[in-house]
C-alpha positions in Angstrom: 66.4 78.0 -86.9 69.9 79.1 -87.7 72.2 76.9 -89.9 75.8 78.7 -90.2 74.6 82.2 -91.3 71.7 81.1 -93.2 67.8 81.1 -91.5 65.3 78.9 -92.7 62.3 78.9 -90.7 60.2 75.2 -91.3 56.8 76.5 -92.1 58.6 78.5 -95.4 60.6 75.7 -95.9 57.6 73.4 -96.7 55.8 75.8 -98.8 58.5 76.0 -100.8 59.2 72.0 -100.7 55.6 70.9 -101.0 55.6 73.7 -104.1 58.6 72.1 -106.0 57.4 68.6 -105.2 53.8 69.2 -106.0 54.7 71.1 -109.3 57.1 68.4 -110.3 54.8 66.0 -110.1 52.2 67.5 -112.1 54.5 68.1 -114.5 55.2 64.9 -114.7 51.5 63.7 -115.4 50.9 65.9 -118.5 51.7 63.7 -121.1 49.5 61.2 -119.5 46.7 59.6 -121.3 43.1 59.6 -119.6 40.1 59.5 -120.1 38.5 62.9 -119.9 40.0 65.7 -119.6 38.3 66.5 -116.0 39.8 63.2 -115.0 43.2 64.3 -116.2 42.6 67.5 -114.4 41.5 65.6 -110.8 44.4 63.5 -111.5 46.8 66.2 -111.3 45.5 68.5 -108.8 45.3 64.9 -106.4 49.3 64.7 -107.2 49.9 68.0 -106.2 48.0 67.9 -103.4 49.3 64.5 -102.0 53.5 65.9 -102.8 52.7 69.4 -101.6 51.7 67.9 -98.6 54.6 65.6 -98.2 57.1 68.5 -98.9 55.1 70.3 -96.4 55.4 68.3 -93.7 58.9 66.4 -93.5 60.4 69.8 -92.2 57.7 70.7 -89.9 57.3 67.2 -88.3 59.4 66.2 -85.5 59.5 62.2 -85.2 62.5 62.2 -82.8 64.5 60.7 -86.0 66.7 62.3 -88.8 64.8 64.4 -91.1 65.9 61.9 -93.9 64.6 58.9 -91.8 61.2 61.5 -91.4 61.2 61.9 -95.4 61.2 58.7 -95.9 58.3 57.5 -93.6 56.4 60.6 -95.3 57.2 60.0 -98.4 56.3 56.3 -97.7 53.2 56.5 -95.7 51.7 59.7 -97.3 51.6 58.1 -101.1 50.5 54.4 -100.3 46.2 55.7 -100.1 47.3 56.7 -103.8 49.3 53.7 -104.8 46.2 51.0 -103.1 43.5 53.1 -105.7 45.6 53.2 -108.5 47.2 49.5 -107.9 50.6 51.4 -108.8 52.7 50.9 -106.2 56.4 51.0 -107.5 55.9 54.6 -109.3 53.8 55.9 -106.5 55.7 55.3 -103.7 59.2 55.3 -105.4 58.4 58.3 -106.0 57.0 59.8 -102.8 59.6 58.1 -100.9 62.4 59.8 -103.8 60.8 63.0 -103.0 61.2 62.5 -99.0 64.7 61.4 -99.2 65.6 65.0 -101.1 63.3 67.0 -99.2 64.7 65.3 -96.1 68.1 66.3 -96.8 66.8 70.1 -97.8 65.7 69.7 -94.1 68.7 68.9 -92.7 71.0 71.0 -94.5 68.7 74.3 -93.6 67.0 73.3 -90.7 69.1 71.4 -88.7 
């Protein structure tokens, strides 16, 4: 897809999305206390996981709406299984949705 003289195709667009958001947020979970480390580990490989796959998808998914209004839904939808186990809702999905809204406009600037 062509946006002025710049082409972003979606598929590399999410890889390198779902890799920022994913990284970011297992950065973010670091200094986080647990209570072994292999929990810390599952933890943090479950974060990237569930934001690389956000990231992914919002430019590859076509819901007939802005890719904002997309991100949003995805970054909504995608984080609440997370924020139900963990009984952490405003980080959780702030975040996710955060993460949609950006990647969203990422979308729309490159993509179209």
């Amino acid at each position: 897809m062509v946006k002025g003289d710049f082409t972003v195709d979606g598929l590399i667009l999410g890889i390198i999305c779902g890799s920022v958001f994913g990284l970011l947020a297992a950065v973010i979970m670091l200094p986080m206390k647990f209570n072994t480390e292999k929990e810390k580990m599952e933890a943090i490989l479950g974060a990237f996981i569930e934001r690389f796959m956000i990231g992914f998808l919002i430019p590859n998914v076509t819901l007939g709406l802005s890719p904002v209004t997309t991100g949003i839904i995805l970054g909504i939808f995608l984080s609440l299984p997370t924020a139900v186990i963990t009984r952490s809702y405003l980080p959780i999905i702030g975040v996710g949705m955060i993460g949609g809204i950006i990647i969203g406009f990422v979308t729309q600037m490159l993509v179209g």
